[in-house]
C-alpha positions in Angstrom: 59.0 132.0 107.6 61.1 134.7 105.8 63.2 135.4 109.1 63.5 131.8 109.9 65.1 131.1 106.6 67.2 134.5 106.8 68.4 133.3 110.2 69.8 129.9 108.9 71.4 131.5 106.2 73.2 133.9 108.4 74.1 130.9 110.3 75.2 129.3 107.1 77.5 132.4 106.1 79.0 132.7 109.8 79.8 129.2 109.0 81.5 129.4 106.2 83.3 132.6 106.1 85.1 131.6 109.6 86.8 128.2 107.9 90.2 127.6 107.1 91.1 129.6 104.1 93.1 127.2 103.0 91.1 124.2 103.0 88.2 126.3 101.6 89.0 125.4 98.2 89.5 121.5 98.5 85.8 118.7 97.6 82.8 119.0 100.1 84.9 121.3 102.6 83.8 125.2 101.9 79.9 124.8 103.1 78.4 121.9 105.3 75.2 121.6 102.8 77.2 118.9 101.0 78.2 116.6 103.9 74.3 117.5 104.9 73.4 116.0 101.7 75.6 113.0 101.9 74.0 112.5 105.4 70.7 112.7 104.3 70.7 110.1 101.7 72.4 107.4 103.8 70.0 107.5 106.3 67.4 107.4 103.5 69.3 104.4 102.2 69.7 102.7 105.9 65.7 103.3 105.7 64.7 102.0 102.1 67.7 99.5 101.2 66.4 96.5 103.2 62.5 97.4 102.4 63.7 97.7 98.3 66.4 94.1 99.7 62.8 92.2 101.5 61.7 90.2 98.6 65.4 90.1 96.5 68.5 87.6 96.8 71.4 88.8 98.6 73.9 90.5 95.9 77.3 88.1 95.6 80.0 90.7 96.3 82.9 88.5 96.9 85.3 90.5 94.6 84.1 93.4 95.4 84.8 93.4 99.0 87.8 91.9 98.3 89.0 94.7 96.1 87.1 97.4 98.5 88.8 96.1 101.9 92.1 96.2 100.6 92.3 99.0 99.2 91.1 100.8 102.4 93.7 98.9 104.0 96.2 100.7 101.3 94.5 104.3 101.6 94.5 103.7 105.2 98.0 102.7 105.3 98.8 105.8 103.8 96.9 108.3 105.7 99.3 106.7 108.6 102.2 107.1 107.1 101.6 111.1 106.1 100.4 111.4 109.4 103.0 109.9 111.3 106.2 111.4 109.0 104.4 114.7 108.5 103.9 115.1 112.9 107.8 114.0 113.2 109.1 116.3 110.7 107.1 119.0 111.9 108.3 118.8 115.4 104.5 117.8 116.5 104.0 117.7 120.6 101.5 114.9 121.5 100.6 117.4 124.7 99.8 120.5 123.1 99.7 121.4 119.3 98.6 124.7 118.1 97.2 124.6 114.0 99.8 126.3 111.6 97.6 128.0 109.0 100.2 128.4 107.2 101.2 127.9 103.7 104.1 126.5 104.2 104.9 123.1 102.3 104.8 120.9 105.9 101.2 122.4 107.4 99.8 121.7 103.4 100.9 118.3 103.7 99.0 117.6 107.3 96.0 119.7 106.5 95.8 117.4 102.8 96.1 114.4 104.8 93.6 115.5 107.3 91.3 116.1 103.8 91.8 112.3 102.7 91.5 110.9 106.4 87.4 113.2 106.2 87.2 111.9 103.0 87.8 108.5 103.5 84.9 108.4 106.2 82.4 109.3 103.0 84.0 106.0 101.6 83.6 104.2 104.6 79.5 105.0 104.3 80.2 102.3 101.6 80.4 99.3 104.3 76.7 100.1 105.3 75.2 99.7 101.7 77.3 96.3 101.4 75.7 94.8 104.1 72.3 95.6 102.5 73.1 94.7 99.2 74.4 91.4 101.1 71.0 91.4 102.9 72.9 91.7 106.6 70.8 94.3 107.7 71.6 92.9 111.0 75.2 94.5 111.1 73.2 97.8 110.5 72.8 98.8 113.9 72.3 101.7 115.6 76.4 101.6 116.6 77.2 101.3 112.9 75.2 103.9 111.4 75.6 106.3 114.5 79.6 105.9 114.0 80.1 106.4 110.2 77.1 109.2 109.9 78.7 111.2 112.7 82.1 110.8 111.6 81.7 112.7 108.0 80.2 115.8 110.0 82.9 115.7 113.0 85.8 115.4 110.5 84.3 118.1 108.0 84.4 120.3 111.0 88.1 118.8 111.3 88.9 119.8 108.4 87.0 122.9 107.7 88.4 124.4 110.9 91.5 123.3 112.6 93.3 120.7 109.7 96.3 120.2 111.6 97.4 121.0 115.5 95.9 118.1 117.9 93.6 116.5 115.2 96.6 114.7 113.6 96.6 112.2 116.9 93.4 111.1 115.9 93.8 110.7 112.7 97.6 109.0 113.6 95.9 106.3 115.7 92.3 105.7 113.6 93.9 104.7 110.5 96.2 102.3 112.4 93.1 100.8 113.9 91.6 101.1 110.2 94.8 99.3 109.0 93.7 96.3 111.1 89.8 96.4 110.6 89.9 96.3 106.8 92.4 93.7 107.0 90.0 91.6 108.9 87.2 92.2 106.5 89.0 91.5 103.7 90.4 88.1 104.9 87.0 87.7 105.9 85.6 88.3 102.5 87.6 85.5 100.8 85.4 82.8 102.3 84.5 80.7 105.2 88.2 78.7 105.0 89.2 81.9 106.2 87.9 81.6 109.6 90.4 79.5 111.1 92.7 82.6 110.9 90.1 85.2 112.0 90.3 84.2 115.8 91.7 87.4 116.6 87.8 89.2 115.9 87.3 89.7 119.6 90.8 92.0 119.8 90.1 94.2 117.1 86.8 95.6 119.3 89.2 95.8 122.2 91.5 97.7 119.8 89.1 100.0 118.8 87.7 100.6 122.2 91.5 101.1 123.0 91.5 103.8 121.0 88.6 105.7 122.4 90.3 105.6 125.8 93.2 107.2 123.9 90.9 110.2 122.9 89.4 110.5 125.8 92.7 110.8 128.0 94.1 113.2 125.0 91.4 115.2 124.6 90.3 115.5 128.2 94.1 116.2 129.1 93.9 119.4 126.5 90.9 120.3 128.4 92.5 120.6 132.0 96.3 122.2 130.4 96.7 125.7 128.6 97.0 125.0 124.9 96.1 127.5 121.7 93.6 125.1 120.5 90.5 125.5 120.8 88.4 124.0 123.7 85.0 123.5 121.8 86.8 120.8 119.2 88.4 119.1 122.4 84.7 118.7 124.4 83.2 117.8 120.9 85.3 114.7 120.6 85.8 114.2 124.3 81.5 113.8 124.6 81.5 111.9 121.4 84.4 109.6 122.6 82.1 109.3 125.9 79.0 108.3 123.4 81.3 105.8 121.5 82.9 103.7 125.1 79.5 103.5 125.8 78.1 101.7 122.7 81.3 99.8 121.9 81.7 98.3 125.4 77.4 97.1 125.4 78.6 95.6 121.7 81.5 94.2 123.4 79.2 93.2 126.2 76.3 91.2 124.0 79.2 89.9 121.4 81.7 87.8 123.3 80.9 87.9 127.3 77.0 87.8 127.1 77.3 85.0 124.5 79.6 83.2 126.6 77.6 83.1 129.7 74.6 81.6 127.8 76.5 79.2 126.3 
């Protein structure tokens, strides 16, 4: 038992002494017991919220999902902008980007943004408990909670290690995507009137599937081509991008072409 527990904090120290030194410092990013944490009590919570929900009213949270999707919207919107102005001014190459670990005042300003875009996803873990409180515990499926648990530990590891270089095209694209999503939800929010307007539900899936093609074809192009980045963050989101095509496209599947051969 001793050597077991030595072994995972050796682990646990390789881990942590071979971060980026500069991101060390910043909320939740020096060791991953934190994010493990976090992880740990939203599954708990996917587990226990609709048992505690079984016998309660749905909470009304008209305002606050107003409130909430909009200001994703706004955070999103400007995760896209430092992205986006931060990649041009830096003379960014969407083939092959090395990480500057420098200090210098342009790599600072990606690696904080790529801090807000891993912090956001601990925000986003907020959508799940909504739709318990809301007693939907049908939107918690095994897509929705796969996506958002998985995405505070690949963007820790984002962030921890390579906070800058290639991840900024992720980053770039998702919170566009992000942009439109919360958008939708808060339109959504204000009330059934509001449906007329939502028709365009069915292209924000293909929008998001969109942009796991995107990954795919950037990630798997780094893969093939010489570049100083490193190979093991490129086939850790190429596989997860593979996990992700599959699970949006059978949601795709059962939502809109399943549904519209039974009808």
């Amino acid at each position: 038992m001793a050597s077991a527990w030595q072994s995972v904090l050796s682990v646990h120290q390789r881990i942590v002494d071979n971060g980026d030194k500069r991101t060390d410092p910043w909320l939740l990013v020096y060791s991953p017991v934190p994010v493990t944490i976090i992880f740990l009590v939203y599954l708990c919570g996917v587990w226990l919220g609709p048992r505690l929900m079984k016998h309660r009213q749905p909470v009304d949270l008209k305002a606050v999902l107003i409130v909430y999707n909009f200001a994703m919207v706004c955070l999103s919107a400007y995760m896209f902008y430092e992205f986006l102005v931060t990649s041009w001014l830096s003379n960014y190459s969407y083939l092959c980007q090395p990480v500057d670990y420098s200090t210098r005042p342009l790599p600072m300003r990606m690696a904080r943004v790529c801090w807000w875009f891993f912090f956001s996803k601990i925000i986003e873990l907020s959508d799940t408990l909504f739709f318990i409180l809301r007693k939907k515990s049908n939107q918690v499926t095994f897509l929705h909670v796969y996506h958002h648990a998985s995405m505070i530990f690949n963007w820790w590891v984002g962030v921890k290690y390579v906070a800058g270089g290639q991840s900024f095209f992720i980053g770039l694209v998702n919170t566009f995507v992000h942009i439109v999503m919360y958008s939708y939800y808060g339109l959504a929010a204000m009330g059934p009137h509001m449906q007329k307007y939502l028709w365009w539900k069915r292209y924000l899936t293909s929008l998001q599937l969109l942009q796991f093609l995107l990954f795919l074809l950037y990630t798997g192009n780094n893969l093939l081509t010489e570049c100083d980045f490193p190979n093991s963050m490129n086939m850790l989101v190429f596989g997860y991008c593979v996990t992700l095509i599959i699970l949006f496209s059978n949601f795709y599947y059962q939502s809109y072409l399943n549904k519209k051969k039974q009808k």
